[in-house]
C-alpha positions as CSV (number, residue, x, y, z in Angstrom):
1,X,151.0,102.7,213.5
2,X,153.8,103.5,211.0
3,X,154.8,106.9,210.0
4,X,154.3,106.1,206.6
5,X,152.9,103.1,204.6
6,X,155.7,100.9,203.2
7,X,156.4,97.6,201.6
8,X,159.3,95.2,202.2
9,X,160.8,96.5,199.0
10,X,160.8,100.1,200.8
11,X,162.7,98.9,203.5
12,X,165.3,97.5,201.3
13,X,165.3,100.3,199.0
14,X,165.8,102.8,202.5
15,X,168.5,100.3,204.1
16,X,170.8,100.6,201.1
17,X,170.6,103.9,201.3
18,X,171.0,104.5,204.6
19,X,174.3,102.2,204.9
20,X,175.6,104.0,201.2
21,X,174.9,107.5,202.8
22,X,176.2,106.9,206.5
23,X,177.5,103.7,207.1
24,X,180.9,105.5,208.5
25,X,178.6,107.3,211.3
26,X,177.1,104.0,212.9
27,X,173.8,103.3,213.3
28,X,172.8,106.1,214.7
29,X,173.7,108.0,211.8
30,X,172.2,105.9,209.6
31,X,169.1,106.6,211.4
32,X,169.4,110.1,211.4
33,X,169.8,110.0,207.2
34,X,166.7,107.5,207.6
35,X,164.5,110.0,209.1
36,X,165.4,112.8,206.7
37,X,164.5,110.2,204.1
38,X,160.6,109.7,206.0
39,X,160.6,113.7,206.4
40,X,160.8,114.0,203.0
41,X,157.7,111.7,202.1
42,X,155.6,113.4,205.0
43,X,156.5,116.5,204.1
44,X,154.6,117.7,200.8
45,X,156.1,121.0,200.4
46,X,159.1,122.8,199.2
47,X,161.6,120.4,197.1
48,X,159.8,117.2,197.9
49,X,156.0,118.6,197.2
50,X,153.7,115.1,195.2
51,X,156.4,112.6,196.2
52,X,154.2,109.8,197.4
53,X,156.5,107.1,198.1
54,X,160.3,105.7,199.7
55,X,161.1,105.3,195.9
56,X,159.9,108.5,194.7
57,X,162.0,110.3,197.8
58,X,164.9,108.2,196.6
59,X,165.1,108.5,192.9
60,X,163.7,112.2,193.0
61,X,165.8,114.3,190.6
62,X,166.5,117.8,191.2
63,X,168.5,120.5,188.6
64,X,169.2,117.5,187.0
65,X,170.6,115.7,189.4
66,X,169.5,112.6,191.7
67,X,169.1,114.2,195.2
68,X,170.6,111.6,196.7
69,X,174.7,111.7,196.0
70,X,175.1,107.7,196.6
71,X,172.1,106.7,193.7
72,X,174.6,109.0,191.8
73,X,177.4,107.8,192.2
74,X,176.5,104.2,192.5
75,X,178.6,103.3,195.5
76,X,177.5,100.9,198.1
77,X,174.1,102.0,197.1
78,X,173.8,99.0,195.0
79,X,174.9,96.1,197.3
80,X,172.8,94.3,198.9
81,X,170.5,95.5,201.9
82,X,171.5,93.6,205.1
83,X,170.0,93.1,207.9
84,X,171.1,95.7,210.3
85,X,170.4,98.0,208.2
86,X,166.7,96.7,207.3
87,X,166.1,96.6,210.9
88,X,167.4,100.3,211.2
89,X,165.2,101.6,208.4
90,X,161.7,99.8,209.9
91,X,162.4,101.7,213.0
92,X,163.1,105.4,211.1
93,X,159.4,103.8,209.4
94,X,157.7,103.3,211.7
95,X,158.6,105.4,215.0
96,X,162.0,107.0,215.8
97,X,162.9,110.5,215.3
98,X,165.6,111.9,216.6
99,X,167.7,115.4,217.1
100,X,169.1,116.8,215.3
101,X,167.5,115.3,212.4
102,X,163.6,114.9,213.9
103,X,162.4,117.4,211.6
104,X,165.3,117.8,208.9
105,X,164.6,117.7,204.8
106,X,167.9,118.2,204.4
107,X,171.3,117.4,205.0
108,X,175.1,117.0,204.1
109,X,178.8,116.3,204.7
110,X,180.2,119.5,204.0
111,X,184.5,120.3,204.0
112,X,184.5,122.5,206.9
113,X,182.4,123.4,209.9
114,X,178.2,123.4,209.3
115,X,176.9,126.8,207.5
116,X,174.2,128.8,209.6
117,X,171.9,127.9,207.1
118,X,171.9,126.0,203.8
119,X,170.2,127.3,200.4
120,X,168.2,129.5,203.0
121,X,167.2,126.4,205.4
122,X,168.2,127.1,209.2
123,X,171.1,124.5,210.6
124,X,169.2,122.5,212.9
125,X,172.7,120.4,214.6
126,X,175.1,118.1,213.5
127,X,175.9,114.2,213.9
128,X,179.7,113.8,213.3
129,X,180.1,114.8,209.8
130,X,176.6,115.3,208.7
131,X,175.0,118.9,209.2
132,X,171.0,118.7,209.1
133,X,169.0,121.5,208.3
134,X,164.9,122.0,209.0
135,X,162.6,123.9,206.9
136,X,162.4,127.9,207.9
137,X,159.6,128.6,210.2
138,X,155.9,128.2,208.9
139,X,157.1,127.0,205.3
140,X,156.5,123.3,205.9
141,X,154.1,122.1,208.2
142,X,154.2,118.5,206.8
143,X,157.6,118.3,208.2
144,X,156.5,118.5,212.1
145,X,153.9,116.2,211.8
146,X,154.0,112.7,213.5
């Protein structure tokens, strides 16, 4: 059973973003930004409460802004999904969660070492340049589910 119910046009949507938001990292970075990504969906609270689909996670615009720097920015974003990539966004789907982003919302590339916490979110670890933060205890229960 998938974590989440998603069409083929999901998984492409996902893959480009993955690769645009962590190709440099390898795969397994581009898993961990998948996950956050599938968090996001499951999570229903906070920043991402009524977003019902990969799409909607995706194109979701906060303060004005996309939350997503690469749908910004336009970058590799809107190449074409290949298929590493695909294959690496049905697994974040579908099963694979992983520290330190298992149960992250959140995440970034910041100029210096990871901040204790970011916009009042607890640092959960970092993957090479990526520092992924969880939602603060008993805020987010959709975020620890399955």
């Amino acid at each position: 059973m998938a974590r989440v119910k998603y069409t083929n046009s999901d998984v492409d949507l996902m893959a480009r973003m993955m690769r645009a938001e962590a190709e440099g990292e390898g795969r397994l970075g581009m898993l961990m930004v998948g996950n956050v990504i599938v968090n996001r969906l499951k999570a229903n609270c906070l920043d991402f409460e009524g977003l019902r689909s990969i799409p909607h996670v995706i194109y979701q615009v906060q303060g004005g802004n996309y939350s997503f720097e690469a749908v910004q920015k336009g970058n590799v974003f809107y190449n074409r999904a290949r298929s590493v990539e695909k294959r690496l966004a049905k697994q974040t789907l579908n099963y694979w969660r992983e520290h330190p982003s298992k149960y992250a919302l959140w995440y970034f590339n910041p100029y210096g070492a990871c901040p204790a916490a970011w916009y009042g979110q607890p640092f959960a670890g970092q993957y090479k340049q990526h520092c992924y933060y969880e939602p603060q205890a008993n805020t987010c229960e959709g975020a620890y589910l399955w």
